[in-house]
PyMOL Python script that loads the backbone (N, CA, C, O; Angstrom):
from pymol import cmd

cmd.read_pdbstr("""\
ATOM      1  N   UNK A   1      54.032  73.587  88.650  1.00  0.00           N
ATOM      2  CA  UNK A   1      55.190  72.972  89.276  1.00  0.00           C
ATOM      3  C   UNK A   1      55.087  73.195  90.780  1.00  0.00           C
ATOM      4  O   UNK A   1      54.984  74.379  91.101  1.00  0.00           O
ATOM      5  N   UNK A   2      55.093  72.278  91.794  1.00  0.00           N
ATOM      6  CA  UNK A   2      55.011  72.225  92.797  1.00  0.00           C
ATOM      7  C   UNK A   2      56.522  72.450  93.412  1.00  0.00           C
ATOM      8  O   UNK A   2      57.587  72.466  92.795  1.00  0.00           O
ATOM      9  N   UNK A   3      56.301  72.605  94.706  1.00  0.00           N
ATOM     10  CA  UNK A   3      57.953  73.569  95.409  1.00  0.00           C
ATOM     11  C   UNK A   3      58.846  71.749  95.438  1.00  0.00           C
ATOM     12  O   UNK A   3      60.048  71.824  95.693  1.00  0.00           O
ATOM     13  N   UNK A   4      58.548  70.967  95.310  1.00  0.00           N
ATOM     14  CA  UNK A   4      59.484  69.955  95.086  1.00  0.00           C
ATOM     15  C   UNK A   4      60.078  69.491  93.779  1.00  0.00           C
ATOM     16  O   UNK A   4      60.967  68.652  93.635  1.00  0.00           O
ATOM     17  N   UNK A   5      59.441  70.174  92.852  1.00  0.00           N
ATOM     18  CA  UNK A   5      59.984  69.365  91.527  1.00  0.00           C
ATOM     19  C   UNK A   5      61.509  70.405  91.501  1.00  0.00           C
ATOM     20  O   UNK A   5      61.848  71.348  92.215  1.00  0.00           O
ATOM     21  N   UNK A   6      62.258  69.642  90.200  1.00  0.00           N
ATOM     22  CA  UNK A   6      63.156  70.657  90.149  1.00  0.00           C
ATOM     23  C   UNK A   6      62.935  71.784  89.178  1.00  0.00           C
ATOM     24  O   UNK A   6      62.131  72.010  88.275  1.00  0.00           O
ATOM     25  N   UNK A   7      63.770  72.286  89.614  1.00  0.00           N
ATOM     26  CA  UNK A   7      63.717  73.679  88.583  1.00  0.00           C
ATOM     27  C   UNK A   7      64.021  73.743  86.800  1.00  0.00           C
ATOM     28  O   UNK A   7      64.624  72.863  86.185  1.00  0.00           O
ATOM     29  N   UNK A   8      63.584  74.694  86.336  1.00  0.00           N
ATOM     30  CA  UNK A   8      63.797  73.814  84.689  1.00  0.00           C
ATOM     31  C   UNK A   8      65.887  74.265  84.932  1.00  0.00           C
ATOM     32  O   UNK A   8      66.475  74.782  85.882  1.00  0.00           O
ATOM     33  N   UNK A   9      66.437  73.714  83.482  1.00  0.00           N
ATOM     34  CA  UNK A   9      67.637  73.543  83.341  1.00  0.00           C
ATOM     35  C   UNK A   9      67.893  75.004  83.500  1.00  0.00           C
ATOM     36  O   UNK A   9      68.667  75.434  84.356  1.00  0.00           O
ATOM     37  N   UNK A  10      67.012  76.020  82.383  1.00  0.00           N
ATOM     38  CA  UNK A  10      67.339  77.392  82.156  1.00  0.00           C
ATOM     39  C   UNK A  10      67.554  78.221  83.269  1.00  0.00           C
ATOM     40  O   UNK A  10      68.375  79.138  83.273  1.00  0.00           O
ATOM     41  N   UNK A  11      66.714  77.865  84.369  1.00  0.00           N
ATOM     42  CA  UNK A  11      66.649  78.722  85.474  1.00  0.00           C
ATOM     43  C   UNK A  11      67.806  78.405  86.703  1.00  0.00           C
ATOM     44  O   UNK A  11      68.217  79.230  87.519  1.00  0.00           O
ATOM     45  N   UNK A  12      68.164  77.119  86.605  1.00  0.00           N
ATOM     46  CA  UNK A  12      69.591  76.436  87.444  1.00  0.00           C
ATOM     47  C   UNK A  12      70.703  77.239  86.780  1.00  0.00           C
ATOM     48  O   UNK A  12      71.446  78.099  87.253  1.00  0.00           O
ATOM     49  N   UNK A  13      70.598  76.628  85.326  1.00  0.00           N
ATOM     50  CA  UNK A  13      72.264  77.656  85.057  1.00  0.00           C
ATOM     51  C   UNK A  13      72.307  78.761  85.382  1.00  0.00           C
ATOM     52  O   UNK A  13      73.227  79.272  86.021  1.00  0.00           O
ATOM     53  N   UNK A  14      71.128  79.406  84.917  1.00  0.00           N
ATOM     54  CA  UNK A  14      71.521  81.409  85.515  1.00  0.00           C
ATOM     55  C   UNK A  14      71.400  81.066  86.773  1.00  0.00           C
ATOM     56  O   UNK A  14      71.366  82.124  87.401  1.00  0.00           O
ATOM     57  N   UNK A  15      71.292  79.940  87.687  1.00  0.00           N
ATOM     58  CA  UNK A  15      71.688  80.523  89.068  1.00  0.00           C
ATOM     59  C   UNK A  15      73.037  80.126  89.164  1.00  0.00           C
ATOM     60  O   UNK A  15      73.878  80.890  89.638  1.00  0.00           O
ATOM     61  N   UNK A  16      73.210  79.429  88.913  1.00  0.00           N
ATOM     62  CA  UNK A  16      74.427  78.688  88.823  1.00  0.00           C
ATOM     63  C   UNK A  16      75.573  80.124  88.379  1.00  0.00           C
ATOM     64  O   UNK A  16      76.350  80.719  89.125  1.00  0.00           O
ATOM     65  N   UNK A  17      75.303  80.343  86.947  1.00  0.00           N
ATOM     66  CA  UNK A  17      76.300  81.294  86.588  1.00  0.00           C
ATOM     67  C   UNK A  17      76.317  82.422  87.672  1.00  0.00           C
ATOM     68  O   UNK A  17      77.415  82.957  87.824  1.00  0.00           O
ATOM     69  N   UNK A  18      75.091  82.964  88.599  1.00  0.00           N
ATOM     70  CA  UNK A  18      74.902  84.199  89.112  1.00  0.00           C
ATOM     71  C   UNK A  18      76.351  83.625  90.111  1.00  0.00           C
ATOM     72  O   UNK A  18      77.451  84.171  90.029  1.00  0.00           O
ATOM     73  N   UNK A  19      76.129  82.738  90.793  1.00  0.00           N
ATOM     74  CA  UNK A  19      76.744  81.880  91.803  1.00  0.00           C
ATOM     75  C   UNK A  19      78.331  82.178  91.884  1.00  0.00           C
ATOM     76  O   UNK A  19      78.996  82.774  92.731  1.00  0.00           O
ATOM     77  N   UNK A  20      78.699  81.504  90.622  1.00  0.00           N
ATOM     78  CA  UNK A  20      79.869  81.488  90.279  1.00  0.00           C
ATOM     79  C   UNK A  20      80.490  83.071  90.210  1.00  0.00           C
ATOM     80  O   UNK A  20      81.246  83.590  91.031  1.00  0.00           O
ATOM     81  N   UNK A  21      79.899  83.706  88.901  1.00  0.00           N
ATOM     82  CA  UNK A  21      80.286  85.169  89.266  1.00  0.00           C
ATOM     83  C   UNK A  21      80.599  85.922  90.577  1.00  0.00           C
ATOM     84  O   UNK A  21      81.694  86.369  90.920  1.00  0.00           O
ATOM     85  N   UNK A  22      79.211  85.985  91.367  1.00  0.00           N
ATOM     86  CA  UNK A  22      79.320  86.486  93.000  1.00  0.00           C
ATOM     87  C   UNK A  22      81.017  85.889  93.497  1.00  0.00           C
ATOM     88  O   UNK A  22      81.875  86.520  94.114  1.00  0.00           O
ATOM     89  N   UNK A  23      81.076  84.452  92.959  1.00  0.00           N
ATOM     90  CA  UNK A  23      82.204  84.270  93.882  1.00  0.00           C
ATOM     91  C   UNK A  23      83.552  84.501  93.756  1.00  0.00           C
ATOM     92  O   UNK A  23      84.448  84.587  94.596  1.00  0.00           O
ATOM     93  N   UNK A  24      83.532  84.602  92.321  1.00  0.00           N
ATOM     94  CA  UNK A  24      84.818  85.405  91.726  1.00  0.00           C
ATOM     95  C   UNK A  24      85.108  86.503  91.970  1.00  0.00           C
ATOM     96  O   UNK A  24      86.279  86.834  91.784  1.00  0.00           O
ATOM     97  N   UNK A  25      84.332  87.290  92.381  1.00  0.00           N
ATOM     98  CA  UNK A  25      84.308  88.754  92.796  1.00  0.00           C
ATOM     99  C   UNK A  25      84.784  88.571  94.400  1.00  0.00           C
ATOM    100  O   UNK A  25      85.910  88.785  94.849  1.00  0.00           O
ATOM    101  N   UNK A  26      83.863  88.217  94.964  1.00  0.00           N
ATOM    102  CA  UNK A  26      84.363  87.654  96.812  1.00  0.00           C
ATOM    103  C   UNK A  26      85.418  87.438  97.062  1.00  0.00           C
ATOM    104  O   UNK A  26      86.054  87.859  98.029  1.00  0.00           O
ATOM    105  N   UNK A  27      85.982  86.305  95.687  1.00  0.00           N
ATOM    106  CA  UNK A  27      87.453  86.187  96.023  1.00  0.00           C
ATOM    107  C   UNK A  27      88.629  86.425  95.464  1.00  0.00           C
ATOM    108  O   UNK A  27      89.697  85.861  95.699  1.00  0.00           O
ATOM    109  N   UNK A  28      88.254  87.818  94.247  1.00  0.00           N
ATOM    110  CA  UNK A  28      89.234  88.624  94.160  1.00  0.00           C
ATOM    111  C   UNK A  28      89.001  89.842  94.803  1.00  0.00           C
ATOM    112  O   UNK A  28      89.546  90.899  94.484  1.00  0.00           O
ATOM    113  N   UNK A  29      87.877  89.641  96.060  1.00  0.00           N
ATOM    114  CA  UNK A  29      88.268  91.208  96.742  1.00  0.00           C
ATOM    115  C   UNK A  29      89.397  90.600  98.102  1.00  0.00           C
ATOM    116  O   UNK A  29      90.381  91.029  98.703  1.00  0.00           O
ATOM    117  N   UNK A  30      88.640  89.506  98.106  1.00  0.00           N
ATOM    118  CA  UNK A  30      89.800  88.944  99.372  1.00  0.00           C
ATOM    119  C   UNK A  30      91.300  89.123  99.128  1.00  0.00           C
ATOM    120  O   UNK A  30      92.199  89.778  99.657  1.00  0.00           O
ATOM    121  N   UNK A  31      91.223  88.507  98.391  1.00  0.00           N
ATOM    122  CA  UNK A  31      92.857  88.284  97.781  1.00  0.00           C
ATOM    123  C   UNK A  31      93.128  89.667  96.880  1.00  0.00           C
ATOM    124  O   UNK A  31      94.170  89.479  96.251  1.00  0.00           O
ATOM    125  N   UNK A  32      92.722  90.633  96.666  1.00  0.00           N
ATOM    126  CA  UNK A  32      93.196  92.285  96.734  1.00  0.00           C
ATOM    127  C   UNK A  32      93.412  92.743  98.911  1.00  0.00           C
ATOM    128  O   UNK A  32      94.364  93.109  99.600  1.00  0.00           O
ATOM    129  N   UNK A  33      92.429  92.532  99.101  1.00  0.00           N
ATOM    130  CA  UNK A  33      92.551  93.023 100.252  1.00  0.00           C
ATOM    131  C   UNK A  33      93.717  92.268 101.165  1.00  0.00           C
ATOM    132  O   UNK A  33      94.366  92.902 101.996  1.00  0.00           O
ATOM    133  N   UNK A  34      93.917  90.852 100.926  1.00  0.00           N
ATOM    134  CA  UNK A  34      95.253  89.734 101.597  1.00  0.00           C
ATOM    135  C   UNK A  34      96.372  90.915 100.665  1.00  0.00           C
ATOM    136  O   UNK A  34      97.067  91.836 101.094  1.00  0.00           O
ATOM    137  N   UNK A  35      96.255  90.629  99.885  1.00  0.00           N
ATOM    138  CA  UNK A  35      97.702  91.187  98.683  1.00  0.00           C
ATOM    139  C   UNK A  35      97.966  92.442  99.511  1.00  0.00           C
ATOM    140  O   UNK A  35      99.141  92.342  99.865  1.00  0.00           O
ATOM    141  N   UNK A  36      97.491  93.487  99.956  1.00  0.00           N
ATOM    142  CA  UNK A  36      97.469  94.747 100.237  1.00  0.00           C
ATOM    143  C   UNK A  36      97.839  94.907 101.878  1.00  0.00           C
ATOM    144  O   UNK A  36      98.536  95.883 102.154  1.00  0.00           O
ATOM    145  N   UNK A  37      97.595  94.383 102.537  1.00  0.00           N
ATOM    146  CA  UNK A  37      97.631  93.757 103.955  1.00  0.00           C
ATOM    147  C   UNK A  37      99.310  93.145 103.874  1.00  0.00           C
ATOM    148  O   UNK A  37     100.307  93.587 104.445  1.00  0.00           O
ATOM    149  N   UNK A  38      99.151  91.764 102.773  1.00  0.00           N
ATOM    150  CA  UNK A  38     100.737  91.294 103.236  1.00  0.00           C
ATOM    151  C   UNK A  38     101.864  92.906 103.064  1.00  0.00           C
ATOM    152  O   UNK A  38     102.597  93.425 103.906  1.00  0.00           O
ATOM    153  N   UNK A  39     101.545  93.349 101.490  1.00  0.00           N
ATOM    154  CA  UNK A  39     102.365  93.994 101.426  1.00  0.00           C
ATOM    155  C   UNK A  39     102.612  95.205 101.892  1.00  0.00           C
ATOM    156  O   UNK A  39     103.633  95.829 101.604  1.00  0.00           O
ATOM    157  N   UNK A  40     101.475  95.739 102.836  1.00  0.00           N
ATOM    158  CA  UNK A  40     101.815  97.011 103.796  1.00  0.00           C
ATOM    159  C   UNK A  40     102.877  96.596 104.782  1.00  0.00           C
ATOM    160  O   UNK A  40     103.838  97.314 105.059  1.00  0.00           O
ATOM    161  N   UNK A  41     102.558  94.858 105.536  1.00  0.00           N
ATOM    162  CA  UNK A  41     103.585  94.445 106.509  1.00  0.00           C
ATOM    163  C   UNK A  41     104.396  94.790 105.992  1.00  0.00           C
ATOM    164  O   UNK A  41     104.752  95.967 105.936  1.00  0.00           O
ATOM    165  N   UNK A  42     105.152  93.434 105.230  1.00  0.00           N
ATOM    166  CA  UNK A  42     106.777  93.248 104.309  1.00  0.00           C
ATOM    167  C   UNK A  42     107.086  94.570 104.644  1.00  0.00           C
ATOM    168  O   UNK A  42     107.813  94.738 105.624  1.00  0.00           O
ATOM    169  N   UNK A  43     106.603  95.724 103.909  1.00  0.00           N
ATOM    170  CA  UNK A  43     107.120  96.629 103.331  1.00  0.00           C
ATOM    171  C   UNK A  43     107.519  97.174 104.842  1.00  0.00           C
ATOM    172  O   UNK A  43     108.683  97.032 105.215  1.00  0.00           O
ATOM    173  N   UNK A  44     106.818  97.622 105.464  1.00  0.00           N
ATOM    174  CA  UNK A  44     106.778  98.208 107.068  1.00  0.00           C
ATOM    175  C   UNK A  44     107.641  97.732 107.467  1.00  0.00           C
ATOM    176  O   UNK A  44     108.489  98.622 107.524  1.00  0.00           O
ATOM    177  N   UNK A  45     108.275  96.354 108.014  1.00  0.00           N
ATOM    178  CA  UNK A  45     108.909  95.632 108.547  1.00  0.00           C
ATOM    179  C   UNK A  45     110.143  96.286 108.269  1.00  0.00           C
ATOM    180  O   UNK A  45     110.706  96.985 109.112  1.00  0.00           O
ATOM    181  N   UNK A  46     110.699  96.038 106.831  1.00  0.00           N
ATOM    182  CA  UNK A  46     111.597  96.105 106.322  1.00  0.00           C
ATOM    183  C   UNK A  46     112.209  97.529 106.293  1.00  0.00           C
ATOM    184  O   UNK A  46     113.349  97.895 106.577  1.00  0.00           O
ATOM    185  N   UNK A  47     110.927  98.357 105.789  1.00  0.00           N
ATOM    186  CA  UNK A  47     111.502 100.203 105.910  1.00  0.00           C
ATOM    187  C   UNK A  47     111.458 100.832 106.721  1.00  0.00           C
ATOM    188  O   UNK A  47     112.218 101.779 106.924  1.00  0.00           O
ATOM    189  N   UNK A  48     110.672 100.524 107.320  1.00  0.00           N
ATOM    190  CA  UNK A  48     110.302 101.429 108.674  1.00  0.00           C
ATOM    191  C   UNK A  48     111.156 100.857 110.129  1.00  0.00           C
ATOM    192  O   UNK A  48     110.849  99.937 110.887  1.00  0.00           O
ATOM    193  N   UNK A  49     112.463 101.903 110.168  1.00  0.00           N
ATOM    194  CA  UNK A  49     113.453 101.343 111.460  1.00  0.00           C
ATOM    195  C   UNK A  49     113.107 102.216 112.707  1.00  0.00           C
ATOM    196  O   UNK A  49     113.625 102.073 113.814  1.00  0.00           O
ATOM    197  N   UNK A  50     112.251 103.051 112.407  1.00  0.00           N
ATOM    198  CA  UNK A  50     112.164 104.085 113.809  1.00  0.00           C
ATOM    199  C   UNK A  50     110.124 104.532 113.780  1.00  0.00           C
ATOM    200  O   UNK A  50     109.685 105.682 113.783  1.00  0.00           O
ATOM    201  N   UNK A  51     109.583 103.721 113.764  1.00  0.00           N
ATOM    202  CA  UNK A  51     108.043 104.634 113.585  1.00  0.00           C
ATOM    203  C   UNK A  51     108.041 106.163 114.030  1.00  0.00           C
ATOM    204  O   UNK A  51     108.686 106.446 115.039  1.00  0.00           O
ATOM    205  N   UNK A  52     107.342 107.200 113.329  1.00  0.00           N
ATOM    206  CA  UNK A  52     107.460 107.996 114.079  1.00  0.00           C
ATOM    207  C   UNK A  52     106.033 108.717 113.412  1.00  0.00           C
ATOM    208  O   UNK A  52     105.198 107.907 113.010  1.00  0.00           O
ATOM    209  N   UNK A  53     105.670 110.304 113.257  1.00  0.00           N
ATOM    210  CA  UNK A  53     104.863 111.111 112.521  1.00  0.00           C
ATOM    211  C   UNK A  53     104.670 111.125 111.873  1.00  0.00           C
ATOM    212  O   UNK A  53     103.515 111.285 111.477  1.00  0.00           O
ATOM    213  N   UNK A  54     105.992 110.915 110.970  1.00  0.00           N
ATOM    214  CA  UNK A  54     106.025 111.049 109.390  1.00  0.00           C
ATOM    215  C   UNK A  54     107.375 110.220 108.956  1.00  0.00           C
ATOM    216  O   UNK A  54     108.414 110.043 109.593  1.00  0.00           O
ATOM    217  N   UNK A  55     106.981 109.761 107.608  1.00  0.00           N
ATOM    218  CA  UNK A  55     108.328 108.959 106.919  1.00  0.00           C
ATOM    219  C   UNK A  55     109.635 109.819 106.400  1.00  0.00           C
ATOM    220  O   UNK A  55     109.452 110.889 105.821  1.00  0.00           O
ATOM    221  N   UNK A  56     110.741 109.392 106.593  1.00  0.00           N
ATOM    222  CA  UNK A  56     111.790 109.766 105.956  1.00  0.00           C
ATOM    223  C   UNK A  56     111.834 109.883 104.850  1.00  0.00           C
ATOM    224  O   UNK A  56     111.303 108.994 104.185  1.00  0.00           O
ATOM    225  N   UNK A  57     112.321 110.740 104.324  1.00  0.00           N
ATOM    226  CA  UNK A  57     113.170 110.628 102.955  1.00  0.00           C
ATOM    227  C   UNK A  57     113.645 108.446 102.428  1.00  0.00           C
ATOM    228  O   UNK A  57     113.211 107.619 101.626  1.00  0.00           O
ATOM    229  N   UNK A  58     114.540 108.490 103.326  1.00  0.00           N
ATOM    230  CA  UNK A  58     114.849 107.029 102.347  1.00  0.00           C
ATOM    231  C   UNK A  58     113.726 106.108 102.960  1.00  0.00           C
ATOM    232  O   UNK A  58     113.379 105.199 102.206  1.00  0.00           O
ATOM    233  N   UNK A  59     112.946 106.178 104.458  1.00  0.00           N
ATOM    234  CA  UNK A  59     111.553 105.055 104.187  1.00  0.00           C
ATOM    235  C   UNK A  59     110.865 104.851 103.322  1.00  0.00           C
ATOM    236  O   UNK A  59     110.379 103.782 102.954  1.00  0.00           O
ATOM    237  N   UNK A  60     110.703 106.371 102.709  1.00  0.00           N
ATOM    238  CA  UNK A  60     109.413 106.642 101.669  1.00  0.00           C
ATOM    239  C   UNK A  60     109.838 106.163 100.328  1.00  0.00           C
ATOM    240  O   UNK A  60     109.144 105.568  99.504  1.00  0.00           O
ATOM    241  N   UNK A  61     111.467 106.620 100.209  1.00  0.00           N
ATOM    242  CA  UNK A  61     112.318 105.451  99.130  1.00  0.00           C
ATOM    243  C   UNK A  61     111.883 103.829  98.762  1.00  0.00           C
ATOM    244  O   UNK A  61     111.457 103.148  97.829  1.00  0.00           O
ATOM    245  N   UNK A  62     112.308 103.727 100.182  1.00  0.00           N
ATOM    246  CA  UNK A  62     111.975 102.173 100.636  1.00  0.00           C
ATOM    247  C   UNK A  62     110.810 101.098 100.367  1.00  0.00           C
ATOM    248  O   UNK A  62     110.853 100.013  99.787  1.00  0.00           O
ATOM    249  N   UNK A  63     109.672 101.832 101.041  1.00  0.00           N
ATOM    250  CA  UNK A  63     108.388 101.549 100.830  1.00  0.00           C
ATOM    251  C   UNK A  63     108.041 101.435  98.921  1.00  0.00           C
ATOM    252  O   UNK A  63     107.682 100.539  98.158  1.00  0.00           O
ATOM    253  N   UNK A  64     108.347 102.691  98.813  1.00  0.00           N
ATOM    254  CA  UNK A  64     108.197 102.270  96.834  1.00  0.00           C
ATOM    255  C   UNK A  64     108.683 101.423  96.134  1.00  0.00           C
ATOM    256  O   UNK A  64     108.119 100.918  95.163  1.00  0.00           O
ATOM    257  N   UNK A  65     110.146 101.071  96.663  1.00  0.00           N
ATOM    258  CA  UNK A  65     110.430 100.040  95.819  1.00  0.00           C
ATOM    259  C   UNK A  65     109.746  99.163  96.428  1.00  0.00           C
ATOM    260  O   UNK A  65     108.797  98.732  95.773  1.00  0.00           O
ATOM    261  N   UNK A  66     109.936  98.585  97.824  1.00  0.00           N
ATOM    262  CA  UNK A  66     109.298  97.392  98.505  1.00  0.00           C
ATOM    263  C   UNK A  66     108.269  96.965  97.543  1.00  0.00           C
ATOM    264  O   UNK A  66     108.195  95.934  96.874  1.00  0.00           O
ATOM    265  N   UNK A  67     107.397  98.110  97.633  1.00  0.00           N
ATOM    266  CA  UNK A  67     106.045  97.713  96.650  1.00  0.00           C
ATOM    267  C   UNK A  67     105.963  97.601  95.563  1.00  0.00           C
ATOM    268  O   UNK A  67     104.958  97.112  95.048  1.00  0.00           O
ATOM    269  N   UNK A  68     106.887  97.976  94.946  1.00  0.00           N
ATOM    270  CA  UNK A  68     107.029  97.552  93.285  1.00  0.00           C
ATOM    271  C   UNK A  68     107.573  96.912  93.284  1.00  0.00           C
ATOM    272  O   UNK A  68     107.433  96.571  92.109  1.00  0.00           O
ATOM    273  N   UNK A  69     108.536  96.010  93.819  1.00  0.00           N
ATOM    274  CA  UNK A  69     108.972  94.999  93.660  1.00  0.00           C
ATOM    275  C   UNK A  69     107.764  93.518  93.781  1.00  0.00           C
ATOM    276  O   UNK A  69     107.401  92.655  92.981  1.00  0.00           O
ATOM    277  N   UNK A  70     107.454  93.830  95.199  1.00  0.00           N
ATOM    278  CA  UNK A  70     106.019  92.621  95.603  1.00  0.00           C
ATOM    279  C   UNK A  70     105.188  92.267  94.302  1.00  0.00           C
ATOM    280  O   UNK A  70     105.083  91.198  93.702  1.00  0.00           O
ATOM    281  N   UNK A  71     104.529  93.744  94.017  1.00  0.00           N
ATOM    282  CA  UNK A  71     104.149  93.862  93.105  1.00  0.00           C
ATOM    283  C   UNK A  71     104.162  93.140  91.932  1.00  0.00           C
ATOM    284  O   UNK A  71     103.289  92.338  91.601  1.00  0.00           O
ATOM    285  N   UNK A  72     105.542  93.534  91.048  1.00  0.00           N
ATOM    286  CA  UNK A  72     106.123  92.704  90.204  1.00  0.00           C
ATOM    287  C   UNK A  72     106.048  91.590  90.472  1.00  0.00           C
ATOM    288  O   UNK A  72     105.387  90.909  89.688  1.00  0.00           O
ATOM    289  N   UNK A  73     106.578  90.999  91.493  1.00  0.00           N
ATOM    290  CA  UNK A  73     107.082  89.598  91.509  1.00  0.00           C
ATOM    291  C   UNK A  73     105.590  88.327  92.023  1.00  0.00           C
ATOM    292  O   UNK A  73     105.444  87.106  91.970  1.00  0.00           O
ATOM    293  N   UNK A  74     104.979  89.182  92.363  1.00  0.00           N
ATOM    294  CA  UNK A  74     103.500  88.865  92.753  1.00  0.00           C
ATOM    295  C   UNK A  74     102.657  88.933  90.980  1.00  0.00           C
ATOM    296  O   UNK A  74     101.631  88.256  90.913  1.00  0.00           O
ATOM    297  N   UNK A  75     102.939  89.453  90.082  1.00  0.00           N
ATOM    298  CA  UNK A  75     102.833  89.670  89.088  1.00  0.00           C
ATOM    299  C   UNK A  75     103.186  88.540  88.150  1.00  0.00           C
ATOM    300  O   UNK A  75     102.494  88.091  87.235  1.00  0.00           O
ATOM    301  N   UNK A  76     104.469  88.137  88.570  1.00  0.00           N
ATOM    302  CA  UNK A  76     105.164  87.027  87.609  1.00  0.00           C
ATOM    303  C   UNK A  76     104.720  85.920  88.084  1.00  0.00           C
ATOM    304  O   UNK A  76     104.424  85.041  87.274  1.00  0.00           O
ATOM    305  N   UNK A  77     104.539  85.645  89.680  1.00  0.00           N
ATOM    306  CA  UNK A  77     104.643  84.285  90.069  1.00  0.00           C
ATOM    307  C   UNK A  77     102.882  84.041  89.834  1.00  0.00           C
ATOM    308  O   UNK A  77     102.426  82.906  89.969  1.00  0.00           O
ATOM    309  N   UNK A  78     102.133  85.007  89.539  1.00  0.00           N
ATOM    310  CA  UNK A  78     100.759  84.757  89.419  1.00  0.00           C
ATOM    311  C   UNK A  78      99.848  84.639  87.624  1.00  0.00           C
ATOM    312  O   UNK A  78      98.725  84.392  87.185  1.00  0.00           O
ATOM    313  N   UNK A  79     101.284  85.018  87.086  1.00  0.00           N
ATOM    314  CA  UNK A  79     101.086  84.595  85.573  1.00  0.00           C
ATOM    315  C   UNK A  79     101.730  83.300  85.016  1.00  0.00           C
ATOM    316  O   UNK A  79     101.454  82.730  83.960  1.00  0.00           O
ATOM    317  N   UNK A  80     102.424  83.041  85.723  1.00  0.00           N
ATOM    318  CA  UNK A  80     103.209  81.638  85.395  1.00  0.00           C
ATOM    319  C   UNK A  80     102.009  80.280  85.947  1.00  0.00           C
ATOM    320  O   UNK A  80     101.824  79.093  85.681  1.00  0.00           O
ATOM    321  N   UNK A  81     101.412  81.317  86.837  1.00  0.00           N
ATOM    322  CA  UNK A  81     100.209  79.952  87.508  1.00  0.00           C
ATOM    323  C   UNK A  81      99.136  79.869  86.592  1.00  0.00           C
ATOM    324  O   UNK A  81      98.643  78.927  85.972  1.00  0.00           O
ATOM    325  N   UNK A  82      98.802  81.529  86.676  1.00  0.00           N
ATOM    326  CA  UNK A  82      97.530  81.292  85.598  1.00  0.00           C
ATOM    327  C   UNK A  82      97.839  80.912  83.802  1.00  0.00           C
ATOM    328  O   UNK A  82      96.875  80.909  83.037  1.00  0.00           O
ATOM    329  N   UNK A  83      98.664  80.736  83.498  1.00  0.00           N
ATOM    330  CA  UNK A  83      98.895  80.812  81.816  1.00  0.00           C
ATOM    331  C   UNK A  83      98.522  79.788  82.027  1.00  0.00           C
ATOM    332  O   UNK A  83      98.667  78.979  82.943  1.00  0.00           O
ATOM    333  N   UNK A  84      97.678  79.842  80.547  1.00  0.00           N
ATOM    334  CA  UNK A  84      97.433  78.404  79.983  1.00  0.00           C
ATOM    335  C   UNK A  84      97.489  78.047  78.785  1.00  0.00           C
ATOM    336  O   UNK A  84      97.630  78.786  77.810  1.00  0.00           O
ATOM    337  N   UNK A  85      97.349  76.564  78.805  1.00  0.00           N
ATOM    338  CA  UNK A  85      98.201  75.750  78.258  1.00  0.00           C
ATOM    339  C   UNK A  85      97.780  75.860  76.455  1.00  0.00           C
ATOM    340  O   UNK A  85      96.598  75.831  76.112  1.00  0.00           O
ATOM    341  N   UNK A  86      98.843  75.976  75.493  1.00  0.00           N
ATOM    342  CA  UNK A  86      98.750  76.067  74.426  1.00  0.00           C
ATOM    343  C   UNK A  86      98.359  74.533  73.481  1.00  0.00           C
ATOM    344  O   UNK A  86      98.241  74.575  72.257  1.00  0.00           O
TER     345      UNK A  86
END
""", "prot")
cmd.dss("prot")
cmd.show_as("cartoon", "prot")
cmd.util.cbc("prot")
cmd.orient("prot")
């Protein structure tokens, strides 16, 4: 086989599949790393009224729920997208 013919079928799909995999991974590190990023802001924005050394008592409150809430609701609105169809 010369460098112009194509490649057999067997050897395209495993690249193909390698392909696809790699990119599922790429872009659930992105979108862990976006997810983690938005929700340090939100959360900051919202709890944090004085920056200082260290967090308060109710920031540190704050921040937990903040994030379990995102969380959650980042949870629901991302299972209602992905479910599929029966």
């Amino acid at each position: 086989m010369d460098s112009f013919s194509a490649p057999s079928s067997d050897s395209s799909q495993f690249s193909a599949n390698e392909f696809r995999d790699q990119l599922k991974t790429q872009l659930a590190q992105a979108y862990a790393e976006e997810f983690l990023e938005t929700l340090r802001v939100k959360c900051f924005d919202k709890c944090i009224t004085k920056p200082g050394s260290s967090l308060s008592g109710s920031e540190s409150s704050c921040i937990s729920r903040c994030m379990e809430r995102y969380i959650e609701a980042t949870s629901i609105v991302s299972g209602a997208l992905f479910k599929t169809p029966h």
